[in-house]
mmCIF file of the C-alpha atoms, coordinates in Angstrom:
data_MODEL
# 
_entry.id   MODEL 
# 
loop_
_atom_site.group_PDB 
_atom_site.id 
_atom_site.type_symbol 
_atom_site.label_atom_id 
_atom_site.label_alt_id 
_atom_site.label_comp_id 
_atom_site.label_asym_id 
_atom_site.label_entity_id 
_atom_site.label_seq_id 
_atom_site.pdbx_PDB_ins_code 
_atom_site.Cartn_x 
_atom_site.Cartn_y 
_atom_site.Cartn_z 
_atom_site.occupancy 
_atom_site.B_iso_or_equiv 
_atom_site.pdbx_formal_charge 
_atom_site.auth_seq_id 
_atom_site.auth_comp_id 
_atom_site.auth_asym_id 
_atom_site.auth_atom_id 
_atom_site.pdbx_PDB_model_num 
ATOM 1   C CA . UNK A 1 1   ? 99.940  115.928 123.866 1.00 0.00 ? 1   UNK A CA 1 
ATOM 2   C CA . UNK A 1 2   ? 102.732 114.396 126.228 1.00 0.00 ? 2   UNK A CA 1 
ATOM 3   C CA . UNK A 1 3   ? 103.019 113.527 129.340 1.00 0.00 ? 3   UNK A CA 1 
ATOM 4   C CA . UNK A 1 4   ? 105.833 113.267 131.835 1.00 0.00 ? 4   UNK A CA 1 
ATOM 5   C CA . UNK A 1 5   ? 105.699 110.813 135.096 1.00 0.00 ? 5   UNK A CA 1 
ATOM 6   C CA . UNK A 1 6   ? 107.610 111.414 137.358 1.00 0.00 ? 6   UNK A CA 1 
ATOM 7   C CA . UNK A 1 7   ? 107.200 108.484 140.222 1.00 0.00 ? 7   UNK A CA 1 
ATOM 8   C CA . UNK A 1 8   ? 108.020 105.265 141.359 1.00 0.00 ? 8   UNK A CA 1 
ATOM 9   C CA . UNK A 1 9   ? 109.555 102.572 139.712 1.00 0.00 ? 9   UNK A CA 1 
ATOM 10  C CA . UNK A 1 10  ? 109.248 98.696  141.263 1.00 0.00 ? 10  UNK A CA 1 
ATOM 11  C CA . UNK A 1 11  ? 109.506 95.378  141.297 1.00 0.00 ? 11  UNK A CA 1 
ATOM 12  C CA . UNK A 1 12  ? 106.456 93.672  143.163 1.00 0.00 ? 12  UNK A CA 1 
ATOM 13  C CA . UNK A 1 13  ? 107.220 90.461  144.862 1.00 0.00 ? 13  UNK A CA 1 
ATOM 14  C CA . UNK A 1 14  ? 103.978 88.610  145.126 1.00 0.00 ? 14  UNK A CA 1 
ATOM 15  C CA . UNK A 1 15  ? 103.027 85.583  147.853 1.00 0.00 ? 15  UNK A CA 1 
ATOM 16  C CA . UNK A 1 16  ? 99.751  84.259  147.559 1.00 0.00 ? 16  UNK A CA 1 
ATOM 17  C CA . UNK A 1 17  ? 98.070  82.687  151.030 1.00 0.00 ? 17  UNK A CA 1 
ATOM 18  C CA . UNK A 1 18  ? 94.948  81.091  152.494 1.00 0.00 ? 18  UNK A CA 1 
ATOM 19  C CA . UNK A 1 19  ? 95.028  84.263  155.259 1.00 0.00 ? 19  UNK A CA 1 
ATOM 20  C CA . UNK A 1 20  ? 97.314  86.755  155.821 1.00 0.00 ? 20  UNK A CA 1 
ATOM 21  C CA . UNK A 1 21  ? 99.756  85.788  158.808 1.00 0.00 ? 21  UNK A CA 1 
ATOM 22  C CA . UNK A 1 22  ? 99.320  86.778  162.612 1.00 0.00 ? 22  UNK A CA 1 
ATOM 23  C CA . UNK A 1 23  ? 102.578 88.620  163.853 1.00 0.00 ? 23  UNK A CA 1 
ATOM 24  C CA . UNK A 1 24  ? 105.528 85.748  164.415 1.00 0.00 ? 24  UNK A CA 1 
ATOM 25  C CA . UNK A 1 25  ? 103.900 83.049  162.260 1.00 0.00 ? 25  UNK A CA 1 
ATOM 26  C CA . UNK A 1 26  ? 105.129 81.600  159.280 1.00 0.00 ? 26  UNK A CA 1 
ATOM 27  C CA . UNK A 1 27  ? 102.626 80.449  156.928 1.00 0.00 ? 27  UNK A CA 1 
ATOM 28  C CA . UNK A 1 28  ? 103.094 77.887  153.825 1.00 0.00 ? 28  UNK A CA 1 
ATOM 29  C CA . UNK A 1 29  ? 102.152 79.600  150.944 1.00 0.00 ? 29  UNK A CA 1 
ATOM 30  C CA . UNK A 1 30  ? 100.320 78.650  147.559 1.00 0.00 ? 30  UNK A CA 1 
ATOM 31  C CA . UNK A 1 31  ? 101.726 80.483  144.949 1.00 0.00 ? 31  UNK A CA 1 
ATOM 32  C CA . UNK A 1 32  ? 104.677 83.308  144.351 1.00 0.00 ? 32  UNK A CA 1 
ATOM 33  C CA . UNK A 1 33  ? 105.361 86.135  141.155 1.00 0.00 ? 33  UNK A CA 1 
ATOM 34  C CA . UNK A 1 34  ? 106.947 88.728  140.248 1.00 0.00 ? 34  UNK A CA 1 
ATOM 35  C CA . UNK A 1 35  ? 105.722 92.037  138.027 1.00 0.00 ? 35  UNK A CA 1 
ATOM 36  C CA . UNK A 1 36  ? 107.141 94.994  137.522 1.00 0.00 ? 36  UNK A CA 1 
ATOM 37  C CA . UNK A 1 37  ? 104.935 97.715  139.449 1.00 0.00 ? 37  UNK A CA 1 
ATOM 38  C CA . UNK A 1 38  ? 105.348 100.957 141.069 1.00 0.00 ? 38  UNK A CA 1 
ATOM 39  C CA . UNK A 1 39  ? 102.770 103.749 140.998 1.00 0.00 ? 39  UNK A CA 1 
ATOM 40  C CA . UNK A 1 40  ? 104.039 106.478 138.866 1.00 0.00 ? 40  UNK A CA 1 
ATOM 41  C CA . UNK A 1 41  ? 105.058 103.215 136.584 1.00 0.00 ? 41  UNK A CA 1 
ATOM 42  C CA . UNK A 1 42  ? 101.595 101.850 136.400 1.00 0.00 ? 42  UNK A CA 1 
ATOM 43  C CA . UNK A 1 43  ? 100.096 105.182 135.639 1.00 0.00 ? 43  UNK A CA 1 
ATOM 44  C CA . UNK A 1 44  ? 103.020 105.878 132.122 1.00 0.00 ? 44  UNK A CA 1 
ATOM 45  C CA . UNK A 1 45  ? 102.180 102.335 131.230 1.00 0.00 ? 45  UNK A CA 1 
ATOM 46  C CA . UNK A 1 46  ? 98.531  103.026 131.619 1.00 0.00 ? 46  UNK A CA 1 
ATOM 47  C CA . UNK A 1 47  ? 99.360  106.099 130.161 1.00 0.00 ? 47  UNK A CA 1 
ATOM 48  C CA . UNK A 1 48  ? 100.920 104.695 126.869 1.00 0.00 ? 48  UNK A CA 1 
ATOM 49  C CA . UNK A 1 49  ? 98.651  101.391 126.244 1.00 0.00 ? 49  UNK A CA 1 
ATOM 50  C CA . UNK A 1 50  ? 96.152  104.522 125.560 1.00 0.00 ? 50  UNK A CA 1 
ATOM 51  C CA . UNK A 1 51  ? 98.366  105.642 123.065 1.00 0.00 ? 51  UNK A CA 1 
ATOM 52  C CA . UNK A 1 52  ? 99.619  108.814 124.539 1.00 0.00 ? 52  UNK A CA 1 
ATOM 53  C CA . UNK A 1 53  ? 103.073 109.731 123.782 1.00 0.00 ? 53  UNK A CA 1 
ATOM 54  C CA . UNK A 1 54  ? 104.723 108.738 127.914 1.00 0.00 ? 54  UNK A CA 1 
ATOM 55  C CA . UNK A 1 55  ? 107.596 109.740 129.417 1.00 0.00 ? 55  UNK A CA 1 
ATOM 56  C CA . UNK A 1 56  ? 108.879 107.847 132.304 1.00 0.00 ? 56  UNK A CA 1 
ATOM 57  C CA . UNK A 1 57  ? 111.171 110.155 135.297 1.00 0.00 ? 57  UNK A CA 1 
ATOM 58  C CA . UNK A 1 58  ? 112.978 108.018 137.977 1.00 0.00 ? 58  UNK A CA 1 
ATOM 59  C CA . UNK A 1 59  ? 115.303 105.659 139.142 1.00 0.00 ? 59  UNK A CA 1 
ATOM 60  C CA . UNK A 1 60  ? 116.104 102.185 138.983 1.00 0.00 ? 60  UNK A CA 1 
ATOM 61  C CA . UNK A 1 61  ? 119.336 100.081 140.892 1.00 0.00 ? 61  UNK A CA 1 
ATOM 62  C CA . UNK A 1 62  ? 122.049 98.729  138.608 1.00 0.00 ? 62  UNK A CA 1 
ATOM 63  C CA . UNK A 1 63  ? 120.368 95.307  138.725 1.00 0.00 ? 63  UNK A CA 1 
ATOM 64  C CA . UNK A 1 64  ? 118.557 92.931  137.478 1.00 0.00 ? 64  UNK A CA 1 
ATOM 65  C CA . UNK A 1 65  ? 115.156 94.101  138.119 1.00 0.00 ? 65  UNK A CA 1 
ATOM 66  C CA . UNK A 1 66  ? 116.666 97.736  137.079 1.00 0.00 ? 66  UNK A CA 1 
ATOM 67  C CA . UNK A 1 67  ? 117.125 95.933  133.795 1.00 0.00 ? 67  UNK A CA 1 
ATOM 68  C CA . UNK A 1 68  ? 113.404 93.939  134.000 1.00 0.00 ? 68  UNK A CA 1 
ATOM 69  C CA . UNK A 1 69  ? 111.529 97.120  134.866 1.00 0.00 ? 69  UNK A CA 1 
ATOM 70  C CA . UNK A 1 70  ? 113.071 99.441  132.137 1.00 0.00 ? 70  UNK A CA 1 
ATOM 71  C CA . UNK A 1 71  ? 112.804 96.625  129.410 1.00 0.00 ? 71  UNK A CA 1 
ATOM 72  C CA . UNK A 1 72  ? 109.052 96.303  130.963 1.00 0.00 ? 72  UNK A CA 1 
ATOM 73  C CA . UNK A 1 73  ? 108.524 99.869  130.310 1.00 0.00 ? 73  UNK A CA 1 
ATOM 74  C CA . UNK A 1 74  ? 109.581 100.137 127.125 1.00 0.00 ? 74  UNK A CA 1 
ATOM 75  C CA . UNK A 1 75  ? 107.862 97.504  125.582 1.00 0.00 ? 75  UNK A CA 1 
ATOM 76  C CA . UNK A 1 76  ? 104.941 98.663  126.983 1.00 0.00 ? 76  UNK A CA 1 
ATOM 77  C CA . UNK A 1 77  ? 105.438 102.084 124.783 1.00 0.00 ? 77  UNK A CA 1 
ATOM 78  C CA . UNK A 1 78  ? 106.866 104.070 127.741 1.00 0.00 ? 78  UNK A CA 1 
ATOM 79  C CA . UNK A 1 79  ? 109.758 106.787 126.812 1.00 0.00 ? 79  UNK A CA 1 
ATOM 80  C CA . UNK A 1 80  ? 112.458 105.388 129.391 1.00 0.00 ? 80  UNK A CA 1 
ATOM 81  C CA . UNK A 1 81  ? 115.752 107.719 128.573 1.00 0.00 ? 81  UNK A CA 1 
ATOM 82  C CA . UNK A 1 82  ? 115.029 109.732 131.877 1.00 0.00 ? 82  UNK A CA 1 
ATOM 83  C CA . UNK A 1 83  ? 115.666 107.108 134.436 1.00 0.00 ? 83  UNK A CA 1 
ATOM 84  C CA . UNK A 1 84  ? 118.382 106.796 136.140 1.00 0.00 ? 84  UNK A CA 1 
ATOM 85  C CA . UNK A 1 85  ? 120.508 103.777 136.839 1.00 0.00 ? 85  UNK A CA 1 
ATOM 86  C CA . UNK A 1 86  ? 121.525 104.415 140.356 1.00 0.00 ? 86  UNK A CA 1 
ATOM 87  C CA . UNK A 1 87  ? 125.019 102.462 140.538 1.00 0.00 ? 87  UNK A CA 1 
ATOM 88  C CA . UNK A 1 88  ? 124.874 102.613 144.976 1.00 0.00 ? 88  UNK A CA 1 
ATOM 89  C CA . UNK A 1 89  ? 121.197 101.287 146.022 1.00 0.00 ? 89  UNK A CA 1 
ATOM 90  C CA . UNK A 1 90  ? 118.669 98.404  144.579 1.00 0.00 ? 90  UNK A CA 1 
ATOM 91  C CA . UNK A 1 91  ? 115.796 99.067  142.802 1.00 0.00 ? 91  UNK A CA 1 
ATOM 92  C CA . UNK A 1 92  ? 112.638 99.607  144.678 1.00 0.00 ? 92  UNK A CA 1 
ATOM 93  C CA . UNK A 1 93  ? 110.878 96.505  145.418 1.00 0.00 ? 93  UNK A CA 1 
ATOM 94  C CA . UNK A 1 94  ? 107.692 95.940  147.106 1.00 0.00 ? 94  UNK A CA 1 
ATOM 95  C CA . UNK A 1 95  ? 107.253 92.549  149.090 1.00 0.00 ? 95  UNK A CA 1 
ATOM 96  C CA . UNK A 1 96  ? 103.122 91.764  148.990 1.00 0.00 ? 96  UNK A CA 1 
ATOM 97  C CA . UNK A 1 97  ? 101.111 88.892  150.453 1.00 0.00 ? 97  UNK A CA 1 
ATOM 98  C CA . UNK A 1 98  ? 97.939  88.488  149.357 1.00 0.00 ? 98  UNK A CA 1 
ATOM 99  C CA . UNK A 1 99  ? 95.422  86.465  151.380 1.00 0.00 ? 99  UNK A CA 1 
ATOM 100 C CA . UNK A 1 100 ? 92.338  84.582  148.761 1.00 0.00 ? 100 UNK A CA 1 
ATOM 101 C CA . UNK A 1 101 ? 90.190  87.366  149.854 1.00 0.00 ? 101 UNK A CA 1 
ATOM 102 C CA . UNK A 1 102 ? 92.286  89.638  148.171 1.00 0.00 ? 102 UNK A CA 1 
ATOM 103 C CA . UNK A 1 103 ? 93.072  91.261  151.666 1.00 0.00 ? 103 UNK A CA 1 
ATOM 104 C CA . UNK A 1 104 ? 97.108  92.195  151.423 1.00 0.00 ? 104 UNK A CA 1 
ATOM 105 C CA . UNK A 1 105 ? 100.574 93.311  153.577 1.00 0.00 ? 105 UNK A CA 1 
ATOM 106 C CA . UNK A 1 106 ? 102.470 94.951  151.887 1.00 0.00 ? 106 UNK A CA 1 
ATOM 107 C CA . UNK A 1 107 ? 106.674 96.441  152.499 1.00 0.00 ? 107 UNK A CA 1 
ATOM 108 C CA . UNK A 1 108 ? 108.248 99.281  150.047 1.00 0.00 ? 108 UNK A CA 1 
ATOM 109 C CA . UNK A 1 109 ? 111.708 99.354  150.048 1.00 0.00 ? 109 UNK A CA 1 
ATOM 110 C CA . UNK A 1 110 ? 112.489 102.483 148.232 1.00 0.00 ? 110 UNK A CA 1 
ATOM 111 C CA . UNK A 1 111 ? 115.652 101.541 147.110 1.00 0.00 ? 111 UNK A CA 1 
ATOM 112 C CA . UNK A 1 112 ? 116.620 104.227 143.965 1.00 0.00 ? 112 UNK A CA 1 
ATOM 113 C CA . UNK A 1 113 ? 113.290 105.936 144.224 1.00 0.00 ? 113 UNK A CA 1 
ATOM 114 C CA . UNK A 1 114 ? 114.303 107.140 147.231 1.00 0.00 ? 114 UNK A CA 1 
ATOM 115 C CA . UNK A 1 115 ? 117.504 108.314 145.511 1.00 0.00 ? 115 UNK A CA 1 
ATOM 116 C CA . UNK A 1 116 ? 115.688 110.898 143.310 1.00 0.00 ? 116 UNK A CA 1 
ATOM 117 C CA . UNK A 1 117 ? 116.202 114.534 143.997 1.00 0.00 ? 117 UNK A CA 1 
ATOM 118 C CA . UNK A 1 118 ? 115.850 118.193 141.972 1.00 0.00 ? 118 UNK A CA 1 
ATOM 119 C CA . UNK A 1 119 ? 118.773 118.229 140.266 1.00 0.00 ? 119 UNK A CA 1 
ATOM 120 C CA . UNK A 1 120 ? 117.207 114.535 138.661 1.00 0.00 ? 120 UNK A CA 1 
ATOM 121 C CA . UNK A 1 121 ? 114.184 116.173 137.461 1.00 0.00 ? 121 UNK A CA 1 
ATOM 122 C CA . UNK A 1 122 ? 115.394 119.969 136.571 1.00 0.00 ? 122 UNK A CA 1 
ATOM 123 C CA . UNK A 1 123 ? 118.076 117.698 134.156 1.00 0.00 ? 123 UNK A CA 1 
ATOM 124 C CA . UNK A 1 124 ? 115.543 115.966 132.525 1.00 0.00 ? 124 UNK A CA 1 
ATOM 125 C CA . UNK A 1 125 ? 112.952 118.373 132.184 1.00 0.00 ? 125 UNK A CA 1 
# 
């Protein structure tokens, strides 16, 4: 068996706070990460720790965290010569706080996921 994702690809920018802010206030917080995440990512990686053969469809930004998530991918066993490298946008990144009761805000920017279309998939497929 093999299995094809085709999803979203991102970095996830992670601040950790006592509370989540009110509209207009800026809050100090207590600690800050990055991981590579995006759901159709999460599910190949899940996907290939299992040990089933994973096949990742997207796109990524010609950047650095283009670079992070593909290298991410593959050495988590995930098939990455179907994604893109989208020369003209970022890669999708996802700005999260998270409050210590694990309550969270979270922005998508799109970035290259957006960027995928038909002709991306009917190529690779």
């Amino acid at each position: 068996m093999k299995i094809i994702v085709f999803g979203s690809i991102n970095i996830d920018l992670v601040a950790t706070t006592p509370r989540l802010p009110i509209p207009g206030e800026t809050l100090l917080g207590e600690s800050f990460f990055t991981t590579p995440g995006g759901k159709g990512a999460n599910q190949a990686v899940a996907l290939a720790k299992l040990g089933i053969p994973t096949q990742m469809i997207g796109r990524v930004g010609a950047d650095n965290f283009g670079a992070e998530l593909i290298k991410n991918l593959q050495n988590c066993g995930v098939k990455t010569e179907n994604i893109l490298i989208d020369e003209t946008v970022s890669s999708g990144v996802a700005v999260i706080t998270v409050d210590q009761q694990g309550e969270n805000n979270i922005i998508v920017i799109p970035g290259a996921n957006g960027k995928v279309n038909q002709d991306d998939i009917n190529q690779k497929c």
